[in-house]
Each structure stands twice: as C-alpha cells, then as structure tokens.
C-alpha positions in Angstrom: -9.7 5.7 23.6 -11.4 2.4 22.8 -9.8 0.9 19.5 -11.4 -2.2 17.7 -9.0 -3.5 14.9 -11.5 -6.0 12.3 -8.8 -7.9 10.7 -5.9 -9.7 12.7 -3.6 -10.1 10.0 0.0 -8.0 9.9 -1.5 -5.3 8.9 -4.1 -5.0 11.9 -1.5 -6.1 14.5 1.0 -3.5 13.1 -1.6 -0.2 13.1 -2.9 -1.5 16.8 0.6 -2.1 17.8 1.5 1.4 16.5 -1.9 3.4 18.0 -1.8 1.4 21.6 2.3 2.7 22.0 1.9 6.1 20.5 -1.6 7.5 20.7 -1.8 10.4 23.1 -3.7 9.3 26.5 -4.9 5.2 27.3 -5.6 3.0 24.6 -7.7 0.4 25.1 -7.2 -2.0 22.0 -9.4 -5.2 20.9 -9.1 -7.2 18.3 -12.0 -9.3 16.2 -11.4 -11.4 13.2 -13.5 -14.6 11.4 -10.6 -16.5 12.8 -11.5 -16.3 16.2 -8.1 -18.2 16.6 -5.8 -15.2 15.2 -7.8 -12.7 17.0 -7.1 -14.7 20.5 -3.3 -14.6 18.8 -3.0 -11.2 18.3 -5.1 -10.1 21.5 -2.5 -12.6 23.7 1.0 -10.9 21.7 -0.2 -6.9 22.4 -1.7 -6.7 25.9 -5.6 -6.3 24.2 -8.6 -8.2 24.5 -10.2 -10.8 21.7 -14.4 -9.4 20.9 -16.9 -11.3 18.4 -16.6 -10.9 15.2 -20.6 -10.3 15.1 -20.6 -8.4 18.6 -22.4 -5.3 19.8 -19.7 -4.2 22.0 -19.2 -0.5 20.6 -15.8 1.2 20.1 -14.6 5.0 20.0 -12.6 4.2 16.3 -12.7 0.9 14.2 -10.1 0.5 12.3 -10.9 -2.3 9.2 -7.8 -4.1 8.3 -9.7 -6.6 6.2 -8.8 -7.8 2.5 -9.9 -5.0 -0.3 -12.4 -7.2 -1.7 -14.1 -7.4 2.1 -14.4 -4.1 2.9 -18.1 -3.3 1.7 -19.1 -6.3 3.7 -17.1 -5.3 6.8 -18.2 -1.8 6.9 -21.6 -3.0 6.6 -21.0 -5.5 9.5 -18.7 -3.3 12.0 -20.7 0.5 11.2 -22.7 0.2 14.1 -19.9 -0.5 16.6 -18.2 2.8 15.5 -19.2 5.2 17.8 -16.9 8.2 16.9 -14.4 7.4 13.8 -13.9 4.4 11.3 -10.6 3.9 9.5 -9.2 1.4 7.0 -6.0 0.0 6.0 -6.9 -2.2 3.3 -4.8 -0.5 0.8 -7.2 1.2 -1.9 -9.2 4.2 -1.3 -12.3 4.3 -3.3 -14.0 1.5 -2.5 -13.7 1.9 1.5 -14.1 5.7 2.0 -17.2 5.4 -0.3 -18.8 2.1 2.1 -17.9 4.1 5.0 -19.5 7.7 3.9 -22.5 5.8 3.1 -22.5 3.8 6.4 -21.3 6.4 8.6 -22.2 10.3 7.4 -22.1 11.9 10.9 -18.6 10.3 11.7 -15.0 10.1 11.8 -13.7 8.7 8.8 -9.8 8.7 7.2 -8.1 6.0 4.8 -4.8 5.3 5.8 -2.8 3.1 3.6 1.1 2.2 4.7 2.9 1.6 1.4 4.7 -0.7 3.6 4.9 -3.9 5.0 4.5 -4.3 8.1 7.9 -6.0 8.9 9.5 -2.8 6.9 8.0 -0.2 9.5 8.0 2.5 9.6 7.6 4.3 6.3 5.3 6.3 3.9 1.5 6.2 4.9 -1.2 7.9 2.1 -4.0 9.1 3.9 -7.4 10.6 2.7 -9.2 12.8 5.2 -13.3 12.0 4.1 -14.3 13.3 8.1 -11.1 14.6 10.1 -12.1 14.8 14.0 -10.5 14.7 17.6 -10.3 10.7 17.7 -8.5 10.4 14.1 -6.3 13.1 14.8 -5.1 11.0 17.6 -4.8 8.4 15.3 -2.7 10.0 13.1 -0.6 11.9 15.7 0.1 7.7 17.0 1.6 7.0 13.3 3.9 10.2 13.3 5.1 9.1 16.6 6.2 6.1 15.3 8.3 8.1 12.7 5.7 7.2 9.4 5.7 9.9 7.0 2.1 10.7 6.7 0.6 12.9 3.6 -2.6 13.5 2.3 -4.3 13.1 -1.3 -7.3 12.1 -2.8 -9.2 8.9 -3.3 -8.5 9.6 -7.2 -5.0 10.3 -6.9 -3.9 7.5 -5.1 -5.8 4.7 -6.4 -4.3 5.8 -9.9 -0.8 5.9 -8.2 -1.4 2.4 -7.2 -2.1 1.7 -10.8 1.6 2.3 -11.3 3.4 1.4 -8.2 1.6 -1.6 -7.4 -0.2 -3.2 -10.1 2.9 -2.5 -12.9 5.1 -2.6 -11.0 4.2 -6.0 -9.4 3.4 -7.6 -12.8 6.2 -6.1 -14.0 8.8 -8.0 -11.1 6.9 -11.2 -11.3 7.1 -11.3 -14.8 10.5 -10.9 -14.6 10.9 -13.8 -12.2 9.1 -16.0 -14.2 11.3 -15.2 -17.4 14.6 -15.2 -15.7 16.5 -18.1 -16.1 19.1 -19.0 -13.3 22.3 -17.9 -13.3 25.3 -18.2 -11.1 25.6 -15.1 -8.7 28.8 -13.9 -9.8 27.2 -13.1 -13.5 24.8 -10.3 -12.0 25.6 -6.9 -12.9 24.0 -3.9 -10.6 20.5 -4.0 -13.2 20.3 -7.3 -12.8 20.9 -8.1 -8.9 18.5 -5.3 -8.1 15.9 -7.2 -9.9 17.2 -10.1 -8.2 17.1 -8.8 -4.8 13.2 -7.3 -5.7 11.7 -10.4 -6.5 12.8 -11.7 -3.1 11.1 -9.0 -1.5 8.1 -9.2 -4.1 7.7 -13.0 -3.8 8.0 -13.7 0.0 4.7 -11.8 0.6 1.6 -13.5 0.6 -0.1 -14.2 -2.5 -3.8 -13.5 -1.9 -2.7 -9.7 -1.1 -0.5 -9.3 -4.6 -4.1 -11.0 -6.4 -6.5 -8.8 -4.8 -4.4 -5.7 -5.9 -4.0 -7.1 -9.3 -8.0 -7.6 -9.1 -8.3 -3.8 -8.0 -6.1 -1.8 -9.8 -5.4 -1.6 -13.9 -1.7 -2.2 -14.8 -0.8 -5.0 -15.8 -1.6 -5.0 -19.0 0.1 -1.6 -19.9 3.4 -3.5 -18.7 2.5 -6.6 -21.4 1.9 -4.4 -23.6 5.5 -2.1 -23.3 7.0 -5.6 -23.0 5.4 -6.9 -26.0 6.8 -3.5 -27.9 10.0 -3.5 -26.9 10.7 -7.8 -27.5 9.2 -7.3 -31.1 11.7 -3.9 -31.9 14.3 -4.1 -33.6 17.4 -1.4 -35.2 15.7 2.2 -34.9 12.4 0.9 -33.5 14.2 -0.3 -30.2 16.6 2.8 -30.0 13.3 5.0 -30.2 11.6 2.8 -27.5 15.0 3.3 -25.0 14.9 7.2 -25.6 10.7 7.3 -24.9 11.7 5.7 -21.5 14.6 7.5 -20.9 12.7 10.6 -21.4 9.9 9.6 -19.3 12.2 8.8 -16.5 14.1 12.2 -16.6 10.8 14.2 -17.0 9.7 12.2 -13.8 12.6 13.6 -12.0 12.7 17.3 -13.0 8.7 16.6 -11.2 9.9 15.8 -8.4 12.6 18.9 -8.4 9.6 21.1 -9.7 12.1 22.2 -12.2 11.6 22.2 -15.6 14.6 21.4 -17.8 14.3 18.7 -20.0 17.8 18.9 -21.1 20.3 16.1 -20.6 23.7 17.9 -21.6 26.9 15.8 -21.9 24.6 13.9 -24.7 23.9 11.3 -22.8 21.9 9.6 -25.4 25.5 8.7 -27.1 27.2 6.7 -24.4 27.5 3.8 -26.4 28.8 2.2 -22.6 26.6 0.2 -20.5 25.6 0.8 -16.9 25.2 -2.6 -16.1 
C-alpha cells in the first residue's frame, strides 16, 4: 500500500508510524507538508520518502493530518492524489467527512480521531465509517495492532462529545490554572493535586491545537456559566448546585453500567466529611 500523510506534525508522524509497522503487507509511506523542512524531518526519522506539497504523484490512501480549520482546503488540494481511500486525523468529524464525501463520492473514506496525544500512544481512537473498503480496513487493522481501542460513532455524536470532553473540559482546566494561586506542594489535598497534575498535562501541549478546538466546538461558555452559578451561591443555593452535580455524576455512571438505579443508599448526601 502506498500511504501519503498531508501534515508532518505529531499527529501525522504517529498514524504513519503506526500504519508503516502494523498494516498487513508493504507499506510504502510519504510524507508532504507546507514545511517542506518537517516533511524532509519526518520522511528522514521513519524510513519514507518527502513528496510536494502541490504534487501529482497519486497514493492508494491519504491520510490528512492537517489543523481543523485546514481541512476544506487540504481535501480540496490532496482529492485527486487519492486513488482508493482518504482519511483524516484532525480531530473533528463534520467538517472533514463532509469535504471528503463531496471531493471523493466513489472512494474510501473514514475519520479517525485518537483522543490521544501522540506521546500517550496507544489509546482510544473514534472513528466514523462514511465509505469502509479493503484499503481502510487495513488501516484500521494497523491501529488495533498497535493495541488502540478503536470504536465507531457518528459525525453527530462525537463532535457533541467533544463539546464536553474537549472544549469544557479544557476551558474548564485552564481556567483553573489561571485562578489558582501558588501554593507550597505539601498543602495539596487529592482534588487539588489532580487538578495540579492536569494542567501540566493540559498546558504543555501546543497552543494553536487547544484554540482551534475552542474555535470548533461550543463549551466554554456552559463552564463560565456553571462557574459563574456556583461563585455567586450562597447557604441553600450552593448546597442545591453540589447535589445537581452530584446527581449528574452518578446518573453518568449508572450509563455507563446500563443500570438504572439512581439510589445512593448510606445517604451520602449527609457526610458532612470532606474527600479532599
């Protein structure tokens, strides 16, 4: 299989990286970026070969692992060098597996999205299925080799889960890092450290990535607004905002057990101890 990867970033070196060691049969990987300078990079670290950005040079998948707000402009520009399968790996689903569809009707075409960094390999990856086929599936079979847990949802589904798990929950750690004031470690309690130990992960990313997502998905502002709520409540008013996300986070659970008991028993609601 001939791969080109559009985008030499971690991302693109991690999913070419992944395909060229675990795809079934020869992979024959390239790399093109508008950095001609990372794609030489990338192409000299993994054993592939550095193409034009612009070329002609035609490919049996392309995989775009360009920024989110590049993708119409990089399906448009790399569509014709797909000549089986286009994937992506630029972390929302909507906007690429519409550009693609429209591009590309006849072919190939799955979003993958590793909800994962690429140093933190492997993990969970989300993928939608717009155009399975014989060249994806070997795509795909090249992730589960490299022990990802793969699943499948929609374009609609998982852009609203990354309403929550990304946009909130990003605004909702880098708010917190901007609020904090510094403490001496040995005052953390387990709340506290956790936080602590998430911002580090949060904050030594790259910023243009946690922007575009912010740009992409709605969140944010549902998290002012709960924080907002809860700073300005006071006696009763606060107690009934602790319960509403208590609740929230216990209904949340019993989902994921597909049970349905509500009940907390033990009166939980009572401890008048901390858990910090």
């Amino acid at each position: 299989m001939q791969l080109l990867v559009v985008g030499a970033g971690a991302m693109g070196r991690w999913f070419a990286d992944t395909v060229g060691r675990g795809a079934p049969g020869e992979v024959d990987v390239a790399f093109a970026d508008t950095s001609a300078a990372a794609a030489a990079d990338a192409a000299a670290r993994y054993d592939a070969r550095q193409v034009a950005v612009d070329g002609d040079e035609r490919f049996d998948a392309v995989c775009l692992a360009v920024p989110i707000s590049a993708v119409q402009a990089t399906v448009d520009a790399q569509a014709a060098r797909a000549r089986e399968a286009m994937v992506d790996v630029t972390g929302a689903m909507g906007p690429p597996v519409a550009a693609m569809r429209a591009a590309l009707p006849t072919n190939e075409r799955v979003s993958f999205h590793p909800l994962f960094a690429p140093a933190n390999a492997p993990g969970t990856v989300a993928v939608v299925v717009d155009q399975a086929g014989p060249v994806t599936d070997r795509l795909r079979a090249a992730l589960a080799a490299a022990d990802c847990d793969l699943f499948e949802t929609t374009v609609d589904e998982h852009d609203r889960a990354m309403e929550t798990v990304q946009a909130s929950a990003h605004a909702a750690v880098l708010a917190y890092a901007l609020a904090a004031r510094e403490v001496r470690p040995e005052f953390h309690t387990p709340v506290s450290g956790a936080l602590a130990e998430v911002v580090e992960t949060v904050t030594g990313g790259t910023p243009r990535v946690y922007r575009e997502i912010q740009e992409t998905f709605e969140g944010a502002d549902r998290v002012a607004e709960a924080a907002a709520r809860v700073a300005s409540a006071d006696g009763e008013a606060f107690e009934s905002l602790y319960r509403e996300a208590s609740d929230r986070v216990l209904r949340g659970a019993h989902a994921e057990r597909g049970d349905g008991d509500d009940s907390r028993g033990g009166g939980d609601h009572e401890d008048e101890s901390s858990d910090d």
